[in-house]
C-alpha positions in Angstrom: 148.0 -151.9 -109.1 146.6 -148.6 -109.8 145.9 -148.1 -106.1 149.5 -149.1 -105.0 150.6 -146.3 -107.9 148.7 -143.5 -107.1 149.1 -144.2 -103.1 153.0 -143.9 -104.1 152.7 -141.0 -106.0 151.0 -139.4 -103.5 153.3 -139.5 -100.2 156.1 -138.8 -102.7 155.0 -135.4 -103.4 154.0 -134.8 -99.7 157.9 -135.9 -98.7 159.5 -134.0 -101.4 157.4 -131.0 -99.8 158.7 -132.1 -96.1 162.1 -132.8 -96.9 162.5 -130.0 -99.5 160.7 -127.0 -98.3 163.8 -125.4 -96.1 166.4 -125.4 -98.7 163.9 -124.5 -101.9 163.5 -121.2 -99.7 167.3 -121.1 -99.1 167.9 -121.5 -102.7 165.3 -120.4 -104.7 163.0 -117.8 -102.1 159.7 -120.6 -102.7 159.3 -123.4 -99.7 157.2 -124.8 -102.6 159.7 -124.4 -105.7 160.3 -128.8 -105.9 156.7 -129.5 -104.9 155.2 -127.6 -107.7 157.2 -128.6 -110.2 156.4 -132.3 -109.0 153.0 -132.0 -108.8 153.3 -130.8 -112.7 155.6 -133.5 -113.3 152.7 -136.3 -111.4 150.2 -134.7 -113.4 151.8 -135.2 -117.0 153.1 -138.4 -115.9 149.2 -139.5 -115.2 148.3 -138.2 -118.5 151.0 -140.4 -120.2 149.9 -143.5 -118.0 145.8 -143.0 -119.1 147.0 -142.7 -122.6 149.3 -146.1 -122.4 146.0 -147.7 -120.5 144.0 -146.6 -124.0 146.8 -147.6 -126.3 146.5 -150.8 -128.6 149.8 -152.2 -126.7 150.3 -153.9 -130.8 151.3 -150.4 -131.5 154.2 -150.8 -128.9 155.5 -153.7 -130.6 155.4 -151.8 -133.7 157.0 -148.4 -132.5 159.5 -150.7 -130.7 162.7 -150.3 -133.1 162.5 -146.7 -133.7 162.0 -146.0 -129.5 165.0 -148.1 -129.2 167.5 -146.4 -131.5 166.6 -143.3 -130.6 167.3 -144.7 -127.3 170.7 -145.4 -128.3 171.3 -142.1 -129.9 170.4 -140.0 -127.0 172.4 -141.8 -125.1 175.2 -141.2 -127.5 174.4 -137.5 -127.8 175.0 -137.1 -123.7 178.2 -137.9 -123.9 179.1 -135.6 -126.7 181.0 -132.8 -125.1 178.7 -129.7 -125.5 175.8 -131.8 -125.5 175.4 -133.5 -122.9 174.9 -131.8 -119.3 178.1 -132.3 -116.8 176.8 -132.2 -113.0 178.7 -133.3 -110.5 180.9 -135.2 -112.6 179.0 -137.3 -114.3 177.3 -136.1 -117.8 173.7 -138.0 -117.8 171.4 -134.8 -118.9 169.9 -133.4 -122.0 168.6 -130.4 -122.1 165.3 -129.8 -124.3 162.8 -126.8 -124.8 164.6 -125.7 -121.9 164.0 -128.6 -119.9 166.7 -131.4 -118.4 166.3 -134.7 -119.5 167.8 -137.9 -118.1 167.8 -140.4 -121.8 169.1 -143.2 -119.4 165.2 -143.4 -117.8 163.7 -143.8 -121.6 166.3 -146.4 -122.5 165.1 -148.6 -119.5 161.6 -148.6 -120.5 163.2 -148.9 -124.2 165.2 -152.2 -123.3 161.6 -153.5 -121.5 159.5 -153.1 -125.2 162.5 -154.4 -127.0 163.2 -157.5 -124.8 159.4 -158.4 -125.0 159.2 -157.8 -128.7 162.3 -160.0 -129.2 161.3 -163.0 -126.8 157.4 -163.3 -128.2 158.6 -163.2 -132.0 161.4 -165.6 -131.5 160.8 -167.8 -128.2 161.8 -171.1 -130.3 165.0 -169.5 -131.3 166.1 -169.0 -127.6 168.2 -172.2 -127.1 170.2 -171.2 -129.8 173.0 -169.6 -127.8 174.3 -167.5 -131.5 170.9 -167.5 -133.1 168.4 -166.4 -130.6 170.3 -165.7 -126.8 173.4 -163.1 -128.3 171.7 -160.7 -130.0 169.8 -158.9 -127.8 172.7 -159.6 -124.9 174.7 -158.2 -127.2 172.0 -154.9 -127.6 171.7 -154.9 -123.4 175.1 -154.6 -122.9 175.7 -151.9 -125.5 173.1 -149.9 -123.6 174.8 -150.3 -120.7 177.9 -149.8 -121.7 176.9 -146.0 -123.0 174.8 -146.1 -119.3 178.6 -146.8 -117.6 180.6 -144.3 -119.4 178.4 -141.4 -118.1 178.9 -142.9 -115.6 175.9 -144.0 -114.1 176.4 -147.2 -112.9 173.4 -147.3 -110.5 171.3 -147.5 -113.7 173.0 -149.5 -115.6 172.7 -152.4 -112.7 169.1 -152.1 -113.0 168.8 -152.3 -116.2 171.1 -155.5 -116.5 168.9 -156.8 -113.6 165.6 -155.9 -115.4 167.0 -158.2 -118.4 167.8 -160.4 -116.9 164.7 -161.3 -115.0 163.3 -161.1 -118.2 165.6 -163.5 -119.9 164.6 -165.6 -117.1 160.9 -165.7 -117.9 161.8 -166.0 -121.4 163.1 -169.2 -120.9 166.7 -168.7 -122.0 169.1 -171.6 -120.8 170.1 -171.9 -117.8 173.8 -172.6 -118.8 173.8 -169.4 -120.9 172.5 -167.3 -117.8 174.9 -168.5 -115.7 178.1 -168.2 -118.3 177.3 -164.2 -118.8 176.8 -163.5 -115.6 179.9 -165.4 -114.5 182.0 -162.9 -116.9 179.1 -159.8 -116.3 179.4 -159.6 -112.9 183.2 -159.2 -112.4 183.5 -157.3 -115.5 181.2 -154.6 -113.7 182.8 -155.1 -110.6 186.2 -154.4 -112.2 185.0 -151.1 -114.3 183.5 -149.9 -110.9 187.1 -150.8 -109.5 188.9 -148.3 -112.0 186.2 -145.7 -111.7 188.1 -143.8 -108.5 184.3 -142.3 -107.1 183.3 -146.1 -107.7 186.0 -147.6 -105.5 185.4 -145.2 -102.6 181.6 -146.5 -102.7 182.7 -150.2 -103.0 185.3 -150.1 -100.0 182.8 -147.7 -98.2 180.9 -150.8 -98.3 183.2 -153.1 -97.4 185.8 -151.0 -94.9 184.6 -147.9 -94.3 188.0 -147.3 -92.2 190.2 -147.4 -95.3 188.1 -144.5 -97.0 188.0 -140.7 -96.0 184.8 -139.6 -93.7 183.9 -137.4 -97.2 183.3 -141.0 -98.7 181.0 -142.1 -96.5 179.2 -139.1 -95.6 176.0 -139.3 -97.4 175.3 -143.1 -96.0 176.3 -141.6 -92.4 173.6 -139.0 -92.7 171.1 -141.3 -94.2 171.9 -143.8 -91.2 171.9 -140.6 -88.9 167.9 -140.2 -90.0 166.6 -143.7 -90.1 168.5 -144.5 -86.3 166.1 -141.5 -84.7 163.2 -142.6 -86.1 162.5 -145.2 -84.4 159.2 -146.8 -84.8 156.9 -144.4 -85.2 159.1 -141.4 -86.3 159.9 -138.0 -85.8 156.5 -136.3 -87.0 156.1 -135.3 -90.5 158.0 -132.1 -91.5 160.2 -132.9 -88.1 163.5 -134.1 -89.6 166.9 -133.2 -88.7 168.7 -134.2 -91.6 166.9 -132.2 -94.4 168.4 -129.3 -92.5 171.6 -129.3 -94.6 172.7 -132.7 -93.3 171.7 -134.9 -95.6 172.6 -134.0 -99.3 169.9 -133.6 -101.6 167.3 -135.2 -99.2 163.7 -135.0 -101.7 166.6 -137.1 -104.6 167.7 -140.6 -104.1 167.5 -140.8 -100.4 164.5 -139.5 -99.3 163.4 -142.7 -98.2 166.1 -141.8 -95.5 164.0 -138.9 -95.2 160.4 -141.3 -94.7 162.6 -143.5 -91.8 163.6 -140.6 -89.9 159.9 -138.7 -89.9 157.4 -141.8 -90.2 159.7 -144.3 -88.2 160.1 -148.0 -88.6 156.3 -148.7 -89.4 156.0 -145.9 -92.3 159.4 -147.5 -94.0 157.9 -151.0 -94.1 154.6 -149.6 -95.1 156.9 -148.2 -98.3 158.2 -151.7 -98.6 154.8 -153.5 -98.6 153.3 -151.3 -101.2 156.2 -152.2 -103.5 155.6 -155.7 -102.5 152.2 -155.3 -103.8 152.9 -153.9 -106.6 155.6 -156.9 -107.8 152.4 -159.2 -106.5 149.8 -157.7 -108.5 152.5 -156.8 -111.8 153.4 -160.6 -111.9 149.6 -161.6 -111.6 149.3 -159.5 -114.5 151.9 -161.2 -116.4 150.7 -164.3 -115.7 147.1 -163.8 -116.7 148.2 -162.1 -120.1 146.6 -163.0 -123.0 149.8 -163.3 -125.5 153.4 -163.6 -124.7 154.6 -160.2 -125.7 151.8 -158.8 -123.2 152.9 -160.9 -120.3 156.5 -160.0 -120.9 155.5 -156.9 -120.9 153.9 -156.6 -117.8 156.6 -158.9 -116.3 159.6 -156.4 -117.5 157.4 -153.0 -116.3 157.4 -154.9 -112.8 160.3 -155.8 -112.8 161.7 -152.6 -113.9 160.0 -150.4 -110.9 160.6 -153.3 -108.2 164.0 -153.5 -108.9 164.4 -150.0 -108.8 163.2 -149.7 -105.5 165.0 -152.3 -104.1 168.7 -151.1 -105.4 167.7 -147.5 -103.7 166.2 -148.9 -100.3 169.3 -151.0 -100.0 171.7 -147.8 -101.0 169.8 -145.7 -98.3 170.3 -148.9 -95.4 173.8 -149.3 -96.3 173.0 -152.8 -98.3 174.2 -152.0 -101.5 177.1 -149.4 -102.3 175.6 -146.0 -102.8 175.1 -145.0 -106.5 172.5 -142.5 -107.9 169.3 -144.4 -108.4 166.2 -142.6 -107.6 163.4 -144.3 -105.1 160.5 -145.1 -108.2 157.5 -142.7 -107.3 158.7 -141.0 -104.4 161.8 -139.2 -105.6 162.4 -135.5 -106.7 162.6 -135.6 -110.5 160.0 -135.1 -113.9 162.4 -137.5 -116.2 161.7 -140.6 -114.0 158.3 -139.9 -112.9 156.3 -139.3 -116.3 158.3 -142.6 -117.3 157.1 -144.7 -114.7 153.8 -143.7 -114.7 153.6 -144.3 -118.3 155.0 -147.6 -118.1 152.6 -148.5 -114.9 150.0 -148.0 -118.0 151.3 -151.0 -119.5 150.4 -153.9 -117.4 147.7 -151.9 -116.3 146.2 -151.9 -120.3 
């Protein structure tokens, strides 16, 4: 698990470099301006994971309603107007000590440490549909709601997806599972309906000829640099795309970015080490000692796999594209020093 991690973390920073190096020099005058600032970001974020290795994971459980308010809080203070960080339309930064923040990335790992908390202390209560299953549905979906109105919708999915999986292990009923996501589902597919950015993606999707070329234009480039690559790939640092093609390249689609300059064989080789990683994260889950630690482990794996899945299938045209960064591998400190930290988890 450590392996798969640090393996990750590693090509990440060397595609941010490859796909990021021509426009930091256009922007900023430093071919190196988003590598050094990852490599900062990777090393913090490695702190924060040997520190969660060393932690009495009891403390967790203990911390666990105070991380998850102030969860809630910071997710209420981005949408305060003035507060909160507008870019491209969507308000999902805080700034602090001069730094952007995204709150959205604590609150996953927040809903994770919450969810295990709540299923080991009350696992006979979870048959009860009003005593033990509502509550923390009810909790989930206020998070996501304040997720949504930022909007961020690509979050929001994953963490609905993350609790669920972990309702699943928790042994919730079947019948309950099936009746919220029988009035979830459509409910989300109807708010992305009314959001006018989120229709474009969804008919992108499904029509692309019923939306404007502007709607479709990032998944066009991203298909533009996986097609090329073939199965070996361009050469590393020999993209096309990054060269003011494809938007943002070192974000949420650099794994466009890995297709087009290590082919075929270096995007499945991304694939297998996530594979590994859900292998090994479950195996850990499984072998827990207590059932707070092995839902634990289950909801960190769960978390990151997910994750990775909703962004591949964004970047391959699966999915509709929303804003979700590739775990490990994309541009950003908020994310990164999260992950890592929770990768600590199972690995403690």
């Amino acid at each position: 698990l450590l392996a798969v991690t640090v393996i990750l973390v590693g090509l990440g920073i060397v595609m941010i470099y490859s796909a990021s190096a021509i426009r930091a020099q256009e922007r900023f005058g430093d071919p190196t301006f988003f590598l050094k600032k990852q490599a900062v970001w990777a090393a913090l974020g490695l702190l924060a994971m040997v520190w969660a290795v060393t932690w009495d994971l009891k403390r967790f459980q203990r911390v666990t309603p105070v991380l998850f308010l102030a969860s809630l809080l910071l997710l209420l203070l981005v949408l305060a107007p003035g507060v909160g960080i507008k870019i491209n339309g969507a308000r999902r930064w805080l700034r602090l000590l001069g730094l952007s923040f995204q709150p959205a990335e604590l609150a996953k790992l927040a809903l994770v440490l919450f969810l295990a908390s709540y299923f080991a202390r009350r696992q006979d209560r979870l048959d009860s549909f009003l005593d033990g299953f509502l509550p923390p549905l009810l909790l989930t979906g206020i998070m996501a709601g304040l997720i949504i109105a930022q909007p961020n919708f690509g979050t929001a999915v994953v963490l609905l997806v993350t609790a669920a999986l972990m309702f699943c292990v928790g042994r919730a009923r079947f019948s309950h599972l099936l009746g919220t996501a029988a009035v979830a589902i459509p409910g989300l597919l109807a708010l992305m309906w009314m959001a006018p950015h989120g229709r474009a993606r969804l008919l992108a999707l499904w029509n692309p000829a019923q939306v404007s070329a502007r709607a479709t234009y990032q998944l066009d480039q991203s298909f533009y640099a996986l097609g090329p690559g073939g199965w070996l790939g361009l050469g590393l640092g020999n993209s096309m795309q990054k060269l003011f093609f494809l938007p943002e390249p070192h974000n949420d689609f650099i794994f466009a970015i890995v297709g087009e300059e290590l082919g075929f064989v270096g995007a499945l080789a991304v694939v297998a080490l996530f594979a590994l990683f859900l292998w090994r994260g479950a195996r850990t889950a499984v072998r827990a000692p207590d059932p707070y630690t092995g839902y634990l482990a289950m909801g960190v794996t769960g978390l990151i796999v997910c994750q990775a899945v909703i962004n591949m299938g964004v970047v391959s045209g699966l999915l509709p594209t929303t804003g979700v960064p590739l775990p490990f591998l994309s541009f950003g400190g908020s994310s990164l020093v999260i992950m890592l930290f929770a990768v600590g988890i199972p690995l403690n």
